[in-house]
Backbone and ligand atoms as CSV (ligand in chain L), in Angstrom:
chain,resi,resn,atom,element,x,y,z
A,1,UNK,N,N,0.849,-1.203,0.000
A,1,UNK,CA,C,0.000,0.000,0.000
A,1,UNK,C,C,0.889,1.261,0.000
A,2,UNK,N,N,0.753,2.024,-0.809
A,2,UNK,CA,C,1.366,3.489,-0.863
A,2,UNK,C,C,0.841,4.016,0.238
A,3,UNK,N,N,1.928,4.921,0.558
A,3,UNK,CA,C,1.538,6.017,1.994
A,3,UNK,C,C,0.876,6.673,2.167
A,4,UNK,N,N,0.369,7.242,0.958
A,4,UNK,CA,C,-0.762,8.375,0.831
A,4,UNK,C,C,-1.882,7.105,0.302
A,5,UNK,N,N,-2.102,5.635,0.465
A,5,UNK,CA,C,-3.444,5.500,0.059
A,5,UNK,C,C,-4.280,5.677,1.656
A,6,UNK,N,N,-4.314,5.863,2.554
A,6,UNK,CA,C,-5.074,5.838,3.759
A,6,UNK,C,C,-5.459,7.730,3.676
A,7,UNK,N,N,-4.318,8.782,3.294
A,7,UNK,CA,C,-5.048,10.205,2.944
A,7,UNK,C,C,-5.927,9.952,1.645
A,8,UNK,N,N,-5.903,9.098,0.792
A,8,UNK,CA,C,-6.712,9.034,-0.039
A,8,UNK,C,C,-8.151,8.420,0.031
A,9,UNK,N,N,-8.068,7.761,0.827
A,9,UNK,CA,C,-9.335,6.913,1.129
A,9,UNK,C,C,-10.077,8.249,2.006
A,10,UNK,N,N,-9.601,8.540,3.071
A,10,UNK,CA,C,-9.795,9.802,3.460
A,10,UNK,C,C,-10.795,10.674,2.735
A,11,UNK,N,N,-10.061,10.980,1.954
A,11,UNK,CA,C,-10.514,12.185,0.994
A,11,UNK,C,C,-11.459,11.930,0.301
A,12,UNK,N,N,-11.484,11.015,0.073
A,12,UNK,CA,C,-12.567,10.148,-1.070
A,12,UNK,C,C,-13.905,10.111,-0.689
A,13,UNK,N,N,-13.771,9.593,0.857
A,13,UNK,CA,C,-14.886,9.649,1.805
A,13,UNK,C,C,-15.613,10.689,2.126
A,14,UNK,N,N,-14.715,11.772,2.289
A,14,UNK,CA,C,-14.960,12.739,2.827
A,14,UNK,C,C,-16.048,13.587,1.170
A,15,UNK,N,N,-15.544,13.450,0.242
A,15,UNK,CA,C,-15.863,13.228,-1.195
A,15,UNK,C,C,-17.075,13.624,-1.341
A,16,UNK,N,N,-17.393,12.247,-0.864
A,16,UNK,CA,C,-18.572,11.713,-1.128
A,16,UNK,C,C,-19.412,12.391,-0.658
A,17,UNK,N,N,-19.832,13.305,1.131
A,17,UNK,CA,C,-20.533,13.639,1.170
A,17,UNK,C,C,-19.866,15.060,0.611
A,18,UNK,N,N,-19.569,15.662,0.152
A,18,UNK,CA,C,-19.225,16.880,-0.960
A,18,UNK,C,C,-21.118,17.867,-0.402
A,19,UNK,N,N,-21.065,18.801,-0.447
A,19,UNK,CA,C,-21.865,19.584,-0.430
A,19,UNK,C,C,-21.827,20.748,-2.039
A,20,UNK,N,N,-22.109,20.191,-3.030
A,20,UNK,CA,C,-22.053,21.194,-4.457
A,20,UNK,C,C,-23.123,21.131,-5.206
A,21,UNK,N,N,-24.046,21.528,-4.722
A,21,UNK,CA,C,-25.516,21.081,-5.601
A,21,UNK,C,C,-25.206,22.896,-6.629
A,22,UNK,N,N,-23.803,23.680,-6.890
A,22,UNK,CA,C,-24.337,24.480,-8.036
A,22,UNK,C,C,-23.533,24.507,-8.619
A,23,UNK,N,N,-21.840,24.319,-7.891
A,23,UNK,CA,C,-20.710,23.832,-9.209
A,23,UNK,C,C,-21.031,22.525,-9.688
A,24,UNK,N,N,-21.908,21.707,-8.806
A,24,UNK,CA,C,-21.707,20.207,-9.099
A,24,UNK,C,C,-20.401,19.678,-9.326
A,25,UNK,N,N,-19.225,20.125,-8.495
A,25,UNK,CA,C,-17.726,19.632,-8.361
A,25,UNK,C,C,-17.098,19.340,-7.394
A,26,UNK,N,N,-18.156,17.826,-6.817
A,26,UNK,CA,C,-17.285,17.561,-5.634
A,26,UNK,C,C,-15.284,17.338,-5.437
A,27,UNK,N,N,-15.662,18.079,-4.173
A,27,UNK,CA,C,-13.419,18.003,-4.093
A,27,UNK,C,C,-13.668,17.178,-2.539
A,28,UNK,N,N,-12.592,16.677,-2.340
A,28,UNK,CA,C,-12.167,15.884,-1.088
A,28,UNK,C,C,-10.814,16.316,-0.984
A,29,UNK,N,N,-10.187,16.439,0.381
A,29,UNK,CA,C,-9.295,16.672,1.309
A,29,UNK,C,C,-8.935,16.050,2.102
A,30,UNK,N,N,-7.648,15.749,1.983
A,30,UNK,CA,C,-7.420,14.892,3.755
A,30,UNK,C,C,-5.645,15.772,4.160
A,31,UNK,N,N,-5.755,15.766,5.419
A,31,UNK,CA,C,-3.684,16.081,5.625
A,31,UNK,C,C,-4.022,14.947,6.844
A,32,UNK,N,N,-2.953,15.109,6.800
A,32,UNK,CA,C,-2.112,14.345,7.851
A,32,UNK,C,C,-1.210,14.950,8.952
A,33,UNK,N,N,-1.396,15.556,10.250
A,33,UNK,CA,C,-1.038,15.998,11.186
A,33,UNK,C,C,0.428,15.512,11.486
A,34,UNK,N,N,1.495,16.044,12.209
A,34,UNK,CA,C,2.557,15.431,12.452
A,34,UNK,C,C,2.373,14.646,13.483
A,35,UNK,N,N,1.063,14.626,14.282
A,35,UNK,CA,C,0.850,13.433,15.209
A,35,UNK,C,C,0.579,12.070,14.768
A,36,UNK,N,N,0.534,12.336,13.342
A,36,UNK,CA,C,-0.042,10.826,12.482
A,36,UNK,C,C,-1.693,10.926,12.465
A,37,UNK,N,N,-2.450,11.644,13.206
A,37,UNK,CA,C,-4.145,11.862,12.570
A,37,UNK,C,C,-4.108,12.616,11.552
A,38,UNK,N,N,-5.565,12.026,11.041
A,38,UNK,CA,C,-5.516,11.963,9.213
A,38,UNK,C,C,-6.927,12.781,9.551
A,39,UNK,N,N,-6.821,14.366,9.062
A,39,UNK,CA,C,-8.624,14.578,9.213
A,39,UNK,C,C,-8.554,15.307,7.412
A,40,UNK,N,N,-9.982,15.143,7.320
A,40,UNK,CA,C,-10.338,15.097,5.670
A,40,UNK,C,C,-11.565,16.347,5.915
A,41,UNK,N,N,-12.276,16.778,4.885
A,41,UNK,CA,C,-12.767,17.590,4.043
A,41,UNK,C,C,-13.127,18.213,2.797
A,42,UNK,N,N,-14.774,18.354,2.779
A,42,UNK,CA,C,-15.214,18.137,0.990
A,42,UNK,C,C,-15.661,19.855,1.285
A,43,UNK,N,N,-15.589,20.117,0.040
A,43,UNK,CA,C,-15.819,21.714,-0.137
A,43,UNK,C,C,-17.497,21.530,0.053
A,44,UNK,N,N,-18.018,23.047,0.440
A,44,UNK,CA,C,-19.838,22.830,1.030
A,44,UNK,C,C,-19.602,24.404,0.461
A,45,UNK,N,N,-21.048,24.108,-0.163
A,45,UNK,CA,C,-21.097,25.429,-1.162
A,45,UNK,C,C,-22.538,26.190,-0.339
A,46,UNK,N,N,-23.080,27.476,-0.872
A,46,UNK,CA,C,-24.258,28.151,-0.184
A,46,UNK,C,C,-24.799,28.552,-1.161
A,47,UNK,N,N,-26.028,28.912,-1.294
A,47,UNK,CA,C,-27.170,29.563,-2.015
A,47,UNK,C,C,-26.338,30.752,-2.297
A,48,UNK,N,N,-25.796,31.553,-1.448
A,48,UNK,CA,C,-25.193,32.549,-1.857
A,48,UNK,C,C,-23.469,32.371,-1.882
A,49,UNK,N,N,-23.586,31.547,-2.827
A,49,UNK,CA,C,-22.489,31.652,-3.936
A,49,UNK,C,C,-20.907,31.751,-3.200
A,50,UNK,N,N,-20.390,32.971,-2.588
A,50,UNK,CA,C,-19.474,33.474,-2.119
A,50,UNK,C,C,-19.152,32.580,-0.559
A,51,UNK,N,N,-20.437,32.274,-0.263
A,51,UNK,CA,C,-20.243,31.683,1.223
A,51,UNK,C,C,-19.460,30.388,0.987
A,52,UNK,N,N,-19.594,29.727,-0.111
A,52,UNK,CA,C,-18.981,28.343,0.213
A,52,UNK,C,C,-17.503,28.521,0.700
A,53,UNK,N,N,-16.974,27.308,0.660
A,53,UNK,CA,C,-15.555,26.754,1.456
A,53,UNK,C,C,-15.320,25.552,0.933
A,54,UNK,N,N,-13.916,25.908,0.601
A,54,UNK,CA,C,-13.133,24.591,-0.470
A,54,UNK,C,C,-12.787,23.441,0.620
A,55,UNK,N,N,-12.615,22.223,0.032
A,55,UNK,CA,C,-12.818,21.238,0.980
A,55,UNK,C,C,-11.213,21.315,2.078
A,56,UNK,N,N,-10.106,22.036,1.490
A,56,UNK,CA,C,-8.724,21.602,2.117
A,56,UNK,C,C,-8.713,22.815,3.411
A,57,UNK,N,N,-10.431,23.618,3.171
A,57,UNK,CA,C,-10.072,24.754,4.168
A,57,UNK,C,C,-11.056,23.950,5.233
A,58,UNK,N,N,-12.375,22.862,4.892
A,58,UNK,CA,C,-12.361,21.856,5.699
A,58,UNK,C,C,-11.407,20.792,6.467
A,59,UNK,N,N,-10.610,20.244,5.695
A,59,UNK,CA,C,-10.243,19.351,6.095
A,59,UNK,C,C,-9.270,19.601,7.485
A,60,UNK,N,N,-8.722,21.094,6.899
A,60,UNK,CA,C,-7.548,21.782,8.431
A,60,UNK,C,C,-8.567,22.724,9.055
A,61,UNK,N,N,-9.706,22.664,9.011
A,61,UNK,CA,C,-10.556,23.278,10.552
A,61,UNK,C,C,-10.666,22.390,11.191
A,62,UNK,N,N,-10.850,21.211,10.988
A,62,UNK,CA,C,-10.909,19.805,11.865
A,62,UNK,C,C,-9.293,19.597,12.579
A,63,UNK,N,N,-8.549,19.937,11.889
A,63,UNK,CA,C,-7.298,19.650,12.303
A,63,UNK,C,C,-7.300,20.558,13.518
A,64,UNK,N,N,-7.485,21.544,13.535
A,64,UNK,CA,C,-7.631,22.230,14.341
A,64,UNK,C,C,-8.068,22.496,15.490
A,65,UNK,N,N,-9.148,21.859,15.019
A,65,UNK,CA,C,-10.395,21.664,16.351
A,65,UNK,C,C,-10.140,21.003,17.409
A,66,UNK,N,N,-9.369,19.790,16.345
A,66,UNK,CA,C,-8.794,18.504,17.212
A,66,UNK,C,C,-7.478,18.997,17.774
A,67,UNK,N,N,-7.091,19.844,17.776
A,67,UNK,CA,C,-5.738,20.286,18.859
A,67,UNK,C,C,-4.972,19.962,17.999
A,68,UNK,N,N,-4.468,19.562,17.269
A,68,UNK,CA,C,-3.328,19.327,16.123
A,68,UNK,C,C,-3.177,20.843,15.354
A,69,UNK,N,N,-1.761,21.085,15.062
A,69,UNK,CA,C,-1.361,21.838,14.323
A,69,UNK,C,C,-0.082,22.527,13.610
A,70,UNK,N,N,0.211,21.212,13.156
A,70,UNK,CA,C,1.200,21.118,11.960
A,70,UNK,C,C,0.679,20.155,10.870
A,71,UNK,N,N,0.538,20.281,10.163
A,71,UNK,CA,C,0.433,19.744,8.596
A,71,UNK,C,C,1.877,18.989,8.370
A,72,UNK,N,N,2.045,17.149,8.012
A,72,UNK,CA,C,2.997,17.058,7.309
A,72,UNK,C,C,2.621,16.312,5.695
A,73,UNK,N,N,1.884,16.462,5.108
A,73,UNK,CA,C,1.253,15.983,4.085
A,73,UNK,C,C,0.010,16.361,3.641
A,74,UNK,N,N,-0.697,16.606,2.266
A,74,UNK,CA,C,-1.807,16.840,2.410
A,74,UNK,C,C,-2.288,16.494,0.947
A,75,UNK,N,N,-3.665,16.349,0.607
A,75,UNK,CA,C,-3.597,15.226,-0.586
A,75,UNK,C,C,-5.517,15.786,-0.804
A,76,UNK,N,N,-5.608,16.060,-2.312
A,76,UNK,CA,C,-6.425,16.970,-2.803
A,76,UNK,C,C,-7.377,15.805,-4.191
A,77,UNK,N,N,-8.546,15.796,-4.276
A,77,UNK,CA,C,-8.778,15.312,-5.250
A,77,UNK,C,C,-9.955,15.583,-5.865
A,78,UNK,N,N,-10.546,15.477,-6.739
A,78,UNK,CA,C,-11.636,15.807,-7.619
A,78,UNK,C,C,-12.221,14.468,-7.906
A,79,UNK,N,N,-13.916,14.378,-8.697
A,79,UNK,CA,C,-13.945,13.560,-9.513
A,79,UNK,C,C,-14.090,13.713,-11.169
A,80,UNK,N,N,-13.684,15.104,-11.103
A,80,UNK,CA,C,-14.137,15.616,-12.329
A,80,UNK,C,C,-12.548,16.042,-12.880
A,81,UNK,N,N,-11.877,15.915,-12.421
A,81,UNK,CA,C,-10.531,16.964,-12.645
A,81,UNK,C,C,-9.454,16.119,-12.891
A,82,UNK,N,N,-8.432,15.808,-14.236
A,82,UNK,CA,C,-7.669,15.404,-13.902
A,82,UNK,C,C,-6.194,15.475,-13.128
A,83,UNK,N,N,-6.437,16.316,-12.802
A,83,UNK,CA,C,-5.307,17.103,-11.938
A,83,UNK,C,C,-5.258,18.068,-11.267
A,84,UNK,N,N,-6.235,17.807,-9.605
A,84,UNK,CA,C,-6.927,18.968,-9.484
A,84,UNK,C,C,-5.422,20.119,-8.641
A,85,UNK,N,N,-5.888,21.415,-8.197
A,85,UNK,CA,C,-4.648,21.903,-7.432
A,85,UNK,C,C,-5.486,22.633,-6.898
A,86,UNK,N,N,-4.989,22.901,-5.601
A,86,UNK,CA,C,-5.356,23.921,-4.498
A,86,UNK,C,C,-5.308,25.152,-4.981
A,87,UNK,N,N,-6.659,26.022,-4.314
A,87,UNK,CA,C,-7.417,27.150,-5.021
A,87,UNK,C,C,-6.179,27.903,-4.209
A,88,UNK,N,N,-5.791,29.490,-4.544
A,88,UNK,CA,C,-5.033,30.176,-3.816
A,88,UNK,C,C,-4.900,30.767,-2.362
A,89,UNK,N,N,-6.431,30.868,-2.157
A,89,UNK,CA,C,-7.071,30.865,-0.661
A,89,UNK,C,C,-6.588,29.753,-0.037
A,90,UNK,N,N,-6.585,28.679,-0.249
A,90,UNK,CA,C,-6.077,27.417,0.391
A,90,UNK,C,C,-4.637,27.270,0.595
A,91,UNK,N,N,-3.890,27.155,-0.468
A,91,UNK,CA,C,-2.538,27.339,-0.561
A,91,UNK,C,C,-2.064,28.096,0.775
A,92,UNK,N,N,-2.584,29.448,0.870
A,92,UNK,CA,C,-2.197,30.733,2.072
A,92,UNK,C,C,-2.624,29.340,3.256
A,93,UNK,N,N,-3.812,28.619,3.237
A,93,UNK,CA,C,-4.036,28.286,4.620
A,93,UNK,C,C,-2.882,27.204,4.547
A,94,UNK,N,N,-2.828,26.122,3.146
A,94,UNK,CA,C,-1.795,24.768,4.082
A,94,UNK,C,C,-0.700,25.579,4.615
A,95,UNK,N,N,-0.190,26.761,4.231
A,95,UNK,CA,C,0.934,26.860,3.984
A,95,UNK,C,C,1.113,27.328,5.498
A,96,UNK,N,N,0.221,28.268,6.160
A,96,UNK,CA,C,0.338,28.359,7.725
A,96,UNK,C,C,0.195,27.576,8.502
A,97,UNK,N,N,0.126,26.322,7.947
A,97,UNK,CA,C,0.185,25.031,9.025
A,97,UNK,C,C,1.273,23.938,8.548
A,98,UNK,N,N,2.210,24.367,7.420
A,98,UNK,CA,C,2.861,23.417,6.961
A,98,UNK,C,C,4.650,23.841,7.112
A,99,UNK,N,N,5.670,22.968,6.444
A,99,UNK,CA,C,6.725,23.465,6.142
A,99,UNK,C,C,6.911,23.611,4.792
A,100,UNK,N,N,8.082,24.076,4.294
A,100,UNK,CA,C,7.944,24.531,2.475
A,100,UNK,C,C,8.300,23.059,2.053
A,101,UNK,N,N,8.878,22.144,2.462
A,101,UNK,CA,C,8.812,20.954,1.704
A,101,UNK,C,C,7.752,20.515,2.313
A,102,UNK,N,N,7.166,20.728,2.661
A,102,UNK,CA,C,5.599,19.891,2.783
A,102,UNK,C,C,4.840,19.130,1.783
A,103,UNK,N,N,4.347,17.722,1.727
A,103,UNK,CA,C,4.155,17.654,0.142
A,103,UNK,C,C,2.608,17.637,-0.206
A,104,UNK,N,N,2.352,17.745,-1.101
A,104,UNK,CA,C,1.106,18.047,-1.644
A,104,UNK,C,C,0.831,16.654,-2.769
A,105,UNK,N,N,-0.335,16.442,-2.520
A,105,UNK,CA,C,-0.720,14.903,-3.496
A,105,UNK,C,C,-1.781,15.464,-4.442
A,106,UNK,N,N,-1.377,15.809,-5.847
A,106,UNK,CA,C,-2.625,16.201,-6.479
A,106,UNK,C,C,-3.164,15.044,-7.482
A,107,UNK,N,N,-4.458,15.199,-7.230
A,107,UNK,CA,C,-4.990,13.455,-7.910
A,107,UNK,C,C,-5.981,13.876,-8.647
A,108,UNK,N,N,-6.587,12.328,-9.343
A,108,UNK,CA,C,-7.529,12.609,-9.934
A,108,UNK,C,C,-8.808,11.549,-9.213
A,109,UNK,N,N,-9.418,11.291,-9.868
A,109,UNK,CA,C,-10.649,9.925,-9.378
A,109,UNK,C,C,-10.012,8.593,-8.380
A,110,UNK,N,N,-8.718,8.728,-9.207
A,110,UNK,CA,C,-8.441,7.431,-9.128
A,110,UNK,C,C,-7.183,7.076,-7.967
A,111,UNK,N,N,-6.531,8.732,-7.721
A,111,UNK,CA,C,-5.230,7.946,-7.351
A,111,UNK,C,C,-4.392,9.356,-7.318
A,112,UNK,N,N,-3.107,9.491,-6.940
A,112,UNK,CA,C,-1.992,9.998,-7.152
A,112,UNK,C,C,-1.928,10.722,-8.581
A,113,UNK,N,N,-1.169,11.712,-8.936
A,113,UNK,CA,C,-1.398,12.139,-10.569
A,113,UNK,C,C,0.169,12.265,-9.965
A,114,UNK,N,N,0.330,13.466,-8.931
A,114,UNK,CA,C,1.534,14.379,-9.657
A,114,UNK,C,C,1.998,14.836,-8.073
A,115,UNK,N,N,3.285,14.701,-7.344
A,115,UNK,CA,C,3.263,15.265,-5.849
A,115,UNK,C,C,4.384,16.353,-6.367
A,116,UNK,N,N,3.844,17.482,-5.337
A,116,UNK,CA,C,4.720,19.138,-5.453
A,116,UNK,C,C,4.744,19.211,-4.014
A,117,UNK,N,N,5.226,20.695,-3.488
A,117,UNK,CA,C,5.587,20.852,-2.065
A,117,UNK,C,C,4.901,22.270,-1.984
A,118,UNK,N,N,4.446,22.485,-1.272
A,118,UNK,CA,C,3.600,23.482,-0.376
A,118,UNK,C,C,4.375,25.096,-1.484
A,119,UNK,N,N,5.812,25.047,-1.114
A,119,UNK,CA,C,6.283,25.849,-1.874
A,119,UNK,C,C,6.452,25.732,-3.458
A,120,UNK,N,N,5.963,25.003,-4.003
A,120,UNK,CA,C,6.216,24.587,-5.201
A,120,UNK,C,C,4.395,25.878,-5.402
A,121,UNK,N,N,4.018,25.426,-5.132
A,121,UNK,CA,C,2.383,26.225,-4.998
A,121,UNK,C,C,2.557,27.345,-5.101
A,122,UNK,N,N,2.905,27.559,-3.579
A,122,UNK,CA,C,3.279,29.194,-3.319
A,122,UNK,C,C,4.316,29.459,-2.935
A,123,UNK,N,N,4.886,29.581,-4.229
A,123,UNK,CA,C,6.404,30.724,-4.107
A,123,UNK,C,C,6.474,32.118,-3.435
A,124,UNK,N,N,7.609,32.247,-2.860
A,124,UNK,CA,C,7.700,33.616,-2.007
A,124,UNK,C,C,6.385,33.872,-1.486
A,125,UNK,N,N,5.773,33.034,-0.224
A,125,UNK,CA,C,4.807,33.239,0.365
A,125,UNK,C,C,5.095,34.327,1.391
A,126,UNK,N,N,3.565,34.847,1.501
A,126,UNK,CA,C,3.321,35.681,2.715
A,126,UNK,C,C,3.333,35.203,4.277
A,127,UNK,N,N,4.669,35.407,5.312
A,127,UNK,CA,C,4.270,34.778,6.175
A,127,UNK,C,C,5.052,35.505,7.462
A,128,UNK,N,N,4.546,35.687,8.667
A,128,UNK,CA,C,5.096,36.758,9.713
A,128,UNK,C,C,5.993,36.060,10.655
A,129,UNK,N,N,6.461,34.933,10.299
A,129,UNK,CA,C,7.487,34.335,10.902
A,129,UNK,C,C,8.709,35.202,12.075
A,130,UNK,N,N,9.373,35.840,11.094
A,130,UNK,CA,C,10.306,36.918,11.440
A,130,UNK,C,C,9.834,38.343,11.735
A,131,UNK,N,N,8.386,38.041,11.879
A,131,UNK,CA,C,8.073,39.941,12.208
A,131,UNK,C,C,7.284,40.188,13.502
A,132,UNK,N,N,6.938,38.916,13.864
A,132,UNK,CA,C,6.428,39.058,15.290
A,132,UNK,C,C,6.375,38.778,16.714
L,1,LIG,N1,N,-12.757,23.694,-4.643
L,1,LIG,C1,C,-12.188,23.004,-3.596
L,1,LIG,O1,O,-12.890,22.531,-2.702
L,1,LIG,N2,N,-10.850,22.875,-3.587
L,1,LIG,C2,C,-10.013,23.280,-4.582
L,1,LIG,O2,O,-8.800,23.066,-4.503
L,1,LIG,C3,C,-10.563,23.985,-5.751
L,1,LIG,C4,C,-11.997,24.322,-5.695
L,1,LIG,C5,C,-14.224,23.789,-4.698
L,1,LIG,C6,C,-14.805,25.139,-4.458
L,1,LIG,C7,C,-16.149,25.000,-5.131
L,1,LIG,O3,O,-17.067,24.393,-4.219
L,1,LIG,C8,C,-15.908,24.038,-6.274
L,1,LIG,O4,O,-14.671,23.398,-5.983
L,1,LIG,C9,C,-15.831,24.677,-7.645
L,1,LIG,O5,O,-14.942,25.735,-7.642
């Protein structure tokens, strides 16, 4: 079994219940905490349009919730997409819970497509490390 198939199953699940009755484009999410918990998240959309939330900004509010907070992996998928990638809003969030080699799993239906690193995403990110 590949390492990322248990974030994938994850995600898949999480998928499934997808909330998109107006893109009709369910996404699934899962990371993986440096404690080894795996929490997941499907994007949930609103009547008014603007309210929704992409599933990877689900999947790390749970992380959160649950007292965890470092990101060492995180793994993104579509069923419509062959190669889906984290919206830019998202990117800003893994990236405040991650390190720059952090890796990122971008998939399609089925599986694995293509792995990049947090910084591979977002180059010269915004971040207050050194300013506060
Ligand atoms: N979406 C995600 O959940 N994650 C992404 O990485 C890209 C986009 C969602 C937002 C919206 O519900 C739907 O996909 C279409 O944009």
């Amino acid at each position: 079994m590949m390492s990322h198939e248990d974030l994938f199953k994850a995600a898949k699940a999480a998928m499934a219940n997808s909330h998109s009755p107006y893109s009709k484009f369910p996404v699934g999410a899962a990371v993986r905490a440096t404690s080894g918990a795996i929490y997941a998240g499907c994007n949930i959309e609103n009547a008014s349009y603007p309210e929704g939330w992409c599933a990877e900004t689900s999947a790390i509010s749970h992380m959160i919730v649950a007292g965890d907070t470092q990101i060492s992996e995180v793994l993104v998928m579509s069923q419509k997409m062959d190669k889906i990638t984290p919206c830019g809003g998202c990117r800003q969030r893994i990236s405040e819970f991650s390190q720059s080699d952090t890796p990122v799993y971008l998939c399609d239906a089925n599986g694995v497509v293509e792995t990049v690193t947090i910084a591979d995403l977002l180059p010269a990110s915004f971040d207050l490390d050194d300013h506060t």
